[in-house]
C-alpha positions as CSV (number, residue, x, y, z in Angstrom):
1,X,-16.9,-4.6,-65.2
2,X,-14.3,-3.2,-63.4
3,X,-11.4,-5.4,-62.4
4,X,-8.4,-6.1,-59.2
5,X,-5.2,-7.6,-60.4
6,X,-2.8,-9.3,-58.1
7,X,0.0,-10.8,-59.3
8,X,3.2,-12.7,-58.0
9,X,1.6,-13.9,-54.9
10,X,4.3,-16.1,-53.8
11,X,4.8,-18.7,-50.8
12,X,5.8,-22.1,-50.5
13,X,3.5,-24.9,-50.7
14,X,3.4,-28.7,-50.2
15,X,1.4,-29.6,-53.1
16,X,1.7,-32.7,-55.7
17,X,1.7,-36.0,-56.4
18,X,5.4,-36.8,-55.5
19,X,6.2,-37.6,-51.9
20,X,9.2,-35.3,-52.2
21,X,7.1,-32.5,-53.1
22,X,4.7,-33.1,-50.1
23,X,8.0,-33.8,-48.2
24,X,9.9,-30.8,-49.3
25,X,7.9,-27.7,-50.5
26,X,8.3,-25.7,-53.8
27,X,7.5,-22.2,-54.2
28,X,4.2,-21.4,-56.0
29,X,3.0,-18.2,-57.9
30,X,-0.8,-17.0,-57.9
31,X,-2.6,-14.2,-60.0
32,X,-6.0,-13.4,-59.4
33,X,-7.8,-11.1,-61.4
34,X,-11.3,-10.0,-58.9
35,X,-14.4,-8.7,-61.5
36,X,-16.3,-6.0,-59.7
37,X,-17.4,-3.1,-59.6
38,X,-16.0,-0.2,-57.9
39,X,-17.8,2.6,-59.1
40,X,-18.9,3.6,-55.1
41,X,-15.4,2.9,-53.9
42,X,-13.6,5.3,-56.3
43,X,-16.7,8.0,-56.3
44,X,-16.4,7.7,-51.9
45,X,-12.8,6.9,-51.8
46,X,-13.8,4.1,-49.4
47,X,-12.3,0.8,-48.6
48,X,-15.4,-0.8,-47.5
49,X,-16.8,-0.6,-51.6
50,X,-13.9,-2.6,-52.6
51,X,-12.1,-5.7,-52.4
52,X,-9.0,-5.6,-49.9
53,X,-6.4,-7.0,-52.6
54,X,-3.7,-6.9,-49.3
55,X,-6.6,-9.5,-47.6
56,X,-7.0,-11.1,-51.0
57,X,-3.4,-11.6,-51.5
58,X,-3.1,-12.9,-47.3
59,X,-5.9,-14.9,-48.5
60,X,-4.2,-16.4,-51.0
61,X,-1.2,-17.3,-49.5
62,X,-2.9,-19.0,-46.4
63,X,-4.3,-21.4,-49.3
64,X,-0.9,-22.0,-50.9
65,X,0.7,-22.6,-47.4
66,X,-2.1,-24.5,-46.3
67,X,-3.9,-28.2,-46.4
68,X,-1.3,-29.9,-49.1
69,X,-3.5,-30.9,-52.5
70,X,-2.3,-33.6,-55.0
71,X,-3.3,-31.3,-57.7
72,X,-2.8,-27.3,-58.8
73,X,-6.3,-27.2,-60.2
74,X,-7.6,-27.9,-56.8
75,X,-5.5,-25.4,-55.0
76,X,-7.0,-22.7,-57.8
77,X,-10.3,-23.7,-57.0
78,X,-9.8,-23.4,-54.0
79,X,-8.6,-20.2,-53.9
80,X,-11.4,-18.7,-56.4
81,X,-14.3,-20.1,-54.0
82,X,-12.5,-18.4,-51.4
83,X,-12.4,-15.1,-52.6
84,X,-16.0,-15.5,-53.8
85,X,-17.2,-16.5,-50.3
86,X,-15.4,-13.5,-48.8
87,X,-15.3,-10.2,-51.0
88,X,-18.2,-8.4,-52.6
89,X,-17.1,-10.0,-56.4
90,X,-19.0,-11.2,-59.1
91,X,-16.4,-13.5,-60.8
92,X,-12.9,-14.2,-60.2
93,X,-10.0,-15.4,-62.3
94,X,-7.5,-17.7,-60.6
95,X,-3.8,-18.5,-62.0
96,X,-1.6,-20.7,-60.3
97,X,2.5,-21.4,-61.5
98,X,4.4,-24.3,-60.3
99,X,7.8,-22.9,-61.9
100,X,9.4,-25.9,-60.1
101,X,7.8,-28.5,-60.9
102,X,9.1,-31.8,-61.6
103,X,9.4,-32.0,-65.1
104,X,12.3,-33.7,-66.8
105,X,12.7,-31.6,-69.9
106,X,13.7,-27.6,-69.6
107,X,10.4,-25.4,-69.4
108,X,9.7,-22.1,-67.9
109,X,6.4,-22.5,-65.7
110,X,3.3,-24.7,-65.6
111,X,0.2,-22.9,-65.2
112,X,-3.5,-23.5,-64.5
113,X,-6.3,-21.8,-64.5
114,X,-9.8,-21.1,-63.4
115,X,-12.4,-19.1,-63.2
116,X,-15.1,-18.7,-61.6
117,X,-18.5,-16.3,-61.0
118,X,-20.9,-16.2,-58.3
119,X,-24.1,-17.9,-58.6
């Protein structure tokens, strides 16, 4: 299977449990990796037997600056269905980073992950 990578998607979002969070916004960090294949799109050199990673990536970003969710694993859920329920993929890999989040000791990023294949 062939694959799409995107990663570093960045915007801010309102997402968490905190009301500061909701209140204030933190910037959030998505990869996607979109399983396809693109055999027809390299052989034809045409966009329309891909996935538009620039629409994926817009995509993803309307989800991160969108409806505020308490949790990361629901924005990455989210954001898999959606990319399912628009491009021609068979399974998608969603990874979203809260490098900010509210966490009392030093760290580097929290990550979660999903991912998720057409049925």
């Amino acid at each position: 299977m062939d694959r799409i990578t995107l990663t570093g998607v960045t915007a801010v979002g309102y997402h968490g449990v905190f009301d500061f969070e909701r209140r204030d916004g933190q910037p959030f960090v998505v990869d996607a990796v979109l399983h396809t294949d693109f055999t027809k799109a390299a052989e034809t050199d045409d966009l329309q037997y891909t996935a538009h990673y620039g629409e994926v990536a817009e995509l993803i970003t309307k989800h991160i600056e969108g409806e505020p969710l308490n949790l990361i694993e629901g924005l990455a859920a989210r954001i898999a269905e959606a990319i399912l329920a628009n491009y021609s993929v068979t399974a998608v890999d969603v990874t979203v980073h809260k490098p900010k989040a509210p966490i009392e000791v030093p760290f580097g990023d929290v990550t979660v992950s999903v991912h998720r294949e057409r049925s």
